[in-house]
C-alpha positions in Angstrom: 29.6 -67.1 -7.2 31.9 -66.1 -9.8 32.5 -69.0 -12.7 36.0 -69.5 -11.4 35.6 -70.5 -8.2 32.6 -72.4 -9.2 35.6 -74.2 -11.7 37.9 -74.5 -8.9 35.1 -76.1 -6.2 34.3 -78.3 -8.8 37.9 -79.7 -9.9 38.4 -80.2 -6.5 35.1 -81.9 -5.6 35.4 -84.2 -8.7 39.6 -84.9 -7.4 38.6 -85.7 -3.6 35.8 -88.1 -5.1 38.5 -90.1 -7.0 41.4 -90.1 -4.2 41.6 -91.7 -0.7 44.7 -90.2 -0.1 44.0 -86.8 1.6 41.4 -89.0 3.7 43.9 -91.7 4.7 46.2 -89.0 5.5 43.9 -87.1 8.0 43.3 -90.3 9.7 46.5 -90.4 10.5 47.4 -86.7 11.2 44.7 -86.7 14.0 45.8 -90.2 15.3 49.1 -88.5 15.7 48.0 -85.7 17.4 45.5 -88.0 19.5 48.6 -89.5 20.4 50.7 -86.9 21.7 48.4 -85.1 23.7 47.5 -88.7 25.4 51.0 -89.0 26.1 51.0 -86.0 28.1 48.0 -86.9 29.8 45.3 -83.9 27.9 42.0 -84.9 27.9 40.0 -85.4 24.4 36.4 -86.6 23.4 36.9 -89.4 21.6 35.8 -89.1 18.5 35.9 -91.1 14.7 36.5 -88.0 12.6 39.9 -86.1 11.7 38.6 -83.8 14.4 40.7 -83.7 18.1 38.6 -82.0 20.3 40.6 -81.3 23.5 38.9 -81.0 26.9 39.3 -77.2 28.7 36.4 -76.8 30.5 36.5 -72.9 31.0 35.6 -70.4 28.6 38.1 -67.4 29.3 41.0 -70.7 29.0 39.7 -71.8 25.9 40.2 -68.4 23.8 43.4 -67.8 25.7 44.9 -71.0 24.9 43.2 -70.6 21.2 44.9 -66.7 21.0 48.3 -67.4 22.1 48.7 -70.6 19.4 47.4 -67.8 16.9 49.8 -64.7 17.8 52.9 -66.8 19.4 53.1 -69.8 16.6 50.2 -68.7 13.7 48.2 -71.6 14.4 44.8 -71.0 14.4 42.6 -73.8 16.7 39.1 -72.8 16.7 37.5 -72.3 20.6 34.2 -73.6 21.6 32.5 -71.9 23.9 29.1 -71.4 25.6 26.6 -71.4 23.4 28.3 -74.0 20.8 28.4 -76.1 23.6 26.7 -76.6 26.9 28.9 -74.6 30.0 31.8 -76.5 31.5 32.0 -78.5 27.8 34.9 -75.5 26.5 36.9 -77.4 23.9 39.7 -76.6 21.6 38.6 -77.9 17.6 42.0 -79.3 16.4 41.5 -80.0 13.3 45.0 -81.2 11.4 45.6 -80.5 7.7 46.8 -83.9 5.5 49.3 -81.6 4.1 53.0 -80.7 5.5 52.8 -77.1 7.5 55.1 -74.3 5.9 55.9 -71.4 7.0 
């Protein structure tokens, strides 16, 4: 690994050891997406973590859903298919940043 990024992992290793912040902050990014899809009724595992894994149960849905976020709004949600998961168990990985979206 070249001695830069080996600087640059470590700064920022040795800044999210010392700041609660960016933690706090995904908390509540995910509790806010948790929220919204609840409100329109999208079914999620429930889960502790900043990750939103929401329920689509077929595999050719999944990377549809996960392509047309990427080419119609640049967001990229990570599918999981067969064999990440057992068949019938397709998910979409939300996983929201603790920082504000530009674009």
């Amino acid at each position: 690994m070249a001695p830069k990024a080996c600087a640059g992992a470590t700064a920022a290793i040795r800044h999210l050891k010392a700041s609660q912040w960016e933690r706090d902050r995904h908390q509540d990014r995910a509790a806010r997406v948790r929220a919204v899809l609840n409100t329109v009724g999208l079914a999620m595992t429930p889960t502790e973590t900043h990750i939103v894994p929401l329920m689509v149960g077929d595999p050719e849905k999944c990377r549809e859903a996960s392509d047309l976020l990427l080419s119609g709004h640049g967001i990229y949600i990570e599918p999981i298919n067969y064999p990440t998961g057992p068949r019938g168990t397709e998910r979409l990985r939300i996983t929201p940043t603790p920082y504000p979206m530009t674009h």
